[in-house]
C-alpha positions in Angstrom: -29.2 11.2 4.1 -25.9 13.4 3.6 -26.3 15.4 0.5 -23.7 14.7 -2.4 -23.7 18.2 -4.5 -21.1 16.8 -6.8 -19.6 13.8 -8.0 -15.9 12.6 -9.2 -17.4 11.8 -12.5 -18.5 15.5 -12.7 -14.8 17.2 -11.7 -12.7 14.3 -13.8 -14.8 15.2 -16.8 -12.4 16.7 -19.9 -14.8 19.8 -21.3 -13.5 22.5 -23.5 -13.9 26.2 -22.2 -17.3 27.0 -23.5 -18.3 24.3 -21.4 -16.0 24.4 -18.3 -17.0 27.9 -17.9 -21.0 27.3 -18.5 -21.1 24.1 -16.2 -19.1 25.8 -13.3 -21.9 28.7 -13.1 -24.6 26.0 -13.7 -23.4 24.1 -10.9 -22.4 26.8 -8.3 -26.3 28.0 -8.7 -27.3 24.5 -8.7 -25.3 23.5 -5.5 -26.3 27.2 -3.8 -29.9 26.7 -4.3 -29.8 23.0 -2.9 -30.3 23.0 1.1 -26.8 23.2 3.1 -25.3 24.4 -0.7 -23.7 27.0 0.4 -22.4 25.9 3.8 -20.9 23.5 1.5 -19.2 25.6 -0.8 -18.4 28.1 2.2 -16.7 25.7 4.6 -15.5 23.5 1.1 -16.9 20.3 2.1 -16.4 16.8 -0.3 -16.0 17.3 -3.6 -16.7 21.0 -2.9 -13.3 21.9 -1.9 -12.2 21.1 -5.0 -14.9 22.2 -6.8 -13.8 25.8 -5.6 -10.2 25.6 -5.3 -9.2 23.9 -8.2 -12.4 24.2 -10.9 -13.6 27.5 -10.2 -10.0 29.5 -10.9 -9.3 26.9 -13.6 -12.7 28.2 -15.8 -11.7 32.0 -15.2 -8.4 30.7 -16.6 -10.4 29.6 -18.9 -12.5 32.4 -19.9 -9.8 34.8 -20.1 -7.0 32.8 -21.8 -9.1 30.3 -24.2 -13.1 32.0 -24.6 -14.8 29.8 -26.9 -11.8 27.3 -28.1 -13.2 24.1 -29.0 -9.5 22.6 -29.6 -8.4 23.0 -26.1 -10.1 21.4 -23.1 -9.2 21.2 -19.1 -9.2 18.0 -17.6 -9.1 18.1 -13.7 -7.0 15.8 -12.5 -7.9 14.3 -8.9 -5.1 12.5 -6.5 -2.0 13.0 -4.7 0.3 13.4 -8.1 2.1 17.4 -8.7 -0.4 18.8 -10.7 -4.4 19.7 -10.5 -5.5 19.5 -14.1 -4.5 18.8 -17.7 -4.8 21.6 -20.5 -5.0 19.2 -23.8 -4.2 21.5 -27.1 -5.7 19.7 -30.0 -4.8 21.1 -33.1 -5.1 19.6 -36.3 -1.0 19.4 -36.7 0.4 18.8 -33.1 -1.3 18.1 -30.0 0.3 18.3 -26.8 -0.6 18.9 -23.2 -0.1 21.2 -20.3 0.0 20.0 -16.7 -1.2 23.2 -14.5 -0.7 23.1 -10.5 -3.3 25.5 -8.7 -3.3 26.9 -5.3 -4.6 29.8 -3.1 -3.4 33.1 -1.8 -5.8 32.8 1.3 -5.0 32.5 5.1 -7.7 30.8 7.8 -9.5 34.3 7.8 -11.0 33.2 4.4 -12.5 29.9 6.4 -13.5 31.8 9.3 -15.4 34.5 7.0 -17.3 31.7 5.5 -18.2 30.7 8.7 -19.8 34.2 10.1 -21.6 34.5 7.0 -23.1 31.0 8.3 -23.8 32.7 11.8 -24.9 36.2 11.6 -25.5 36.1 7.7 -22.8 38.6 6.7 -19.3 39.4 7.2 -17.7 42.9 5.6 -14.1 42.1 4.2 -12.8 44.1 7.3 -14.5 43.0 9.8 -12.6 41.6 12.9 -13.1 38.3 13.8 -12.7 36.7 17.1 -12.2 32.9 17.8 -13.0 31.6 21.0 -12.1 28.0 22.2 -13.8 26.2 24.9 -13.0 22.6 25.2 -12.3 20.9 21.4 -12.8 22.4 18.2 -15.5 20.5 16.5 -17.6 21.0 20.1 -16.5 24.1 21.7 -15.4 27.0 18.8 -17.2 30.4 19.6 -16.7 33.2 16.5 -17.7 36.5 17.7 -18.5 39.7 15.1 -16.5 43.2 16.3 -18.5 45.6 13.5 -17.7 48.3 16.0 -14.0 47.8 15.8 -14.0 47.9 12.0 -11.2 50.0 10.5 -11.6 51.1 6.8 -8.6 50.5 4.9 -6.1 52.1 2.6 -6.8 50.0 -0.7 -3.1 50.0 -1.1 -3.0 47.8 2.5 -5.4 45.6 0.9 -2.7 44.9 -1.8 -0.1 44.4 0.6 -2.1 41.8 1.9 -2.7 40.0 -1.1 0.8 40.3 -2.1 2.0 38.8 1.2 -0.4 36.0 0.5 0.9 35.2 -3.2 4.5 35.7 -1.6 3.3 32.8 0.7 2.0 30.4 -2.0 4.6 31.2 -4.3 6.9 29.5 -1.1 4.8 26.5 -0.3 5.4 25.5 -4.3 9.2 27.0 -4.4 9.7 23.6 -2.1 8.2 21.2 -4.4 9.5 19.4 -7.4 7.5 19.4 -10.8 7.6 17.9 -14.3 8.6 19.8 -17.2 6.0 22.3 -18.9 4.1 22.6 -16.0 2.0 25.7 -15.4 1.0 27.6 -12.0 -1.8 29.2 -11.4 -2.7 31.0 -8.0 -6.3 32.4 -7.3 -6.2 35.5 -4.9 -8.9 38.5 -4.0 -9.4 41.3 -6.5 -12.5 42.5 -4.8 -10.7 45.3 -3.5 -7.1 45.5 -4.7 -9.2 46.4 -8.2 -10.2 49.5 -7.5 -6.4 50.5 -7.0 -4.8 52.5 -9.9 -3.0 49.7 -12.1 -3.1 47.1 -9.4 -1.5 44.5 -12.0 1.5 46.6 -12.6 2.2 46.4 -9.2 1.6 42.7 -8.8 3.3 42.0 -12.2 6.2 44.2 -10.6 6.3 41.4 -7.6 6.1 38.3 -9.7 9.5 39.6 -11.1 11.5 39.8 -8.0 10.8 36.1 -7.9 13.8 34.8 -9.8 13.3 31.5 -9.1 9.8 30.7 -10.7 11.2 30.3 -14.4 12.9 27.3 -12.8 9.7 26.0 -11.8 7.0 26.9 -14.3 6.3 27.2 -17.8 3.5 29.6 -16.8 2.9 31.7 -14.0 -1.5 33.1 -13.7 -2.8 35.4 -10.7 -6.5 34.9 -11.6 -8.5 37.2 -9.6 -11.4 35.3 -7.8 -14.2 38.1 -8.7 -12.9 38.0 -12.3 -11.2 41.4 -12.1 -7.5 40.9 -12.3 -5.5 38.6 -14.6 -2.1 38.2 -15.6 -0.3 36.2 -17.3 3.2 35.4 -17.1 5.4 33.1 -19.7 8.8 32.0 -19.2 
């Protein structure tokens, strides 16, 4: 019997950030500690995808912008329309709502990381990864580990790299058309880049050579994924 970790009912549920940010780490131990869990979350299968793209950045959102606001709840929002949840203000006077679009700064390295980690039960962030085919993908896809070829990094690269990857998602949305007071978030890697001398200067330094976003967005959040880095950026 195929294993359901998490159900629509569970992502389409409106909570307010106390308990957005409490069920997400209840349910990313609950899911790791089932069997197949975390090849689930790894390789973001079902519900799990969103779960980790969508959710996940959406409570550190949460947790940094709105800690322990009862009058403001996230809705995620499931389906094919231009944005991924719903942030409802209720205040006594006015309420009013904010659609928010999320995406990732990632590349396939992210996927095939997960995947190692699967295989050979780790994977260090700069690690080489080779992909052999042999026949189709589902039936023939060999990933090798290179440890030996492992270069350390400047951490300034690993900047670059996550800049280049914002740059990247900032493009995939710059072709898209989106309703008024709409908000974009994009989750990227702070592991590293964190441990660079005022890493969000230089990020916030980026996100204004991009003339174009006030055009776009209301609201423009780099939410680090290891809760390290956020900035916020209002138009």
């Amino acid at each position: 019997m195929k294993n359901i970790f998490i159900t629509k009912e569970e992502v389409n549920l409106e909570r307010n950030s106390s308990n957005l940010i409490n069920w997400v780490q209840q349910k990313l131990k609950e899911i790791s500690s089932q069997k197949d869990g975390r090849n689930a979350l790894r390789k973001r299968k079902g519900l799990c995808k969103q779960f980790i793209e969508e959710i996940y950045p959406l409570s550190i959102l949460a947790s940094f912008e709105f800690p322990n606001r009862d009058d403001i709840t996230f809705m995620p929002v499931i389906g094919s329309q231009n944005y991924d949840a719903l942030i409802n203000h209720k205040f006594s006077n006015s309420n009013f709502s904010v659609r928010i679009e999320i995406t990732q700064a990632q590349n396939n390295t992210d996927y095939l990381r997960g995947e190692m980690i699967d295989i050979y039960g780790r994977c260090p962030l700069n690690s080489k990864i080779n992909v052999k085919n042999i026949g189709t993908q589902s039936t023939g896809r060999k990933l090798e580990k290179e440890y030996q070829k492992v270069v350390v990094r400047d951490v300034q690269d690993s900047l670059n790299d996550q800049i280049q990857l914002i740059d990247e998602a900032l493009d995939r949305k710059f072709k898209k058309t989106y309703e008024e007071n709409t908000a974009l978030l994009i989750k990227f890697d702070d592991l590293i880049t964190s441990y660079l001398e005022e890493p969000e200067k230089k990020l916030q330094n980026f996100i204004n050579t991009k003339t174009w976003i006030p055009n776009k967005f209301s609201t423009l959040y780099l939410v680090g994924r290891h809760r390290r880095i956020f900035i916020k950026t209002e138009y």
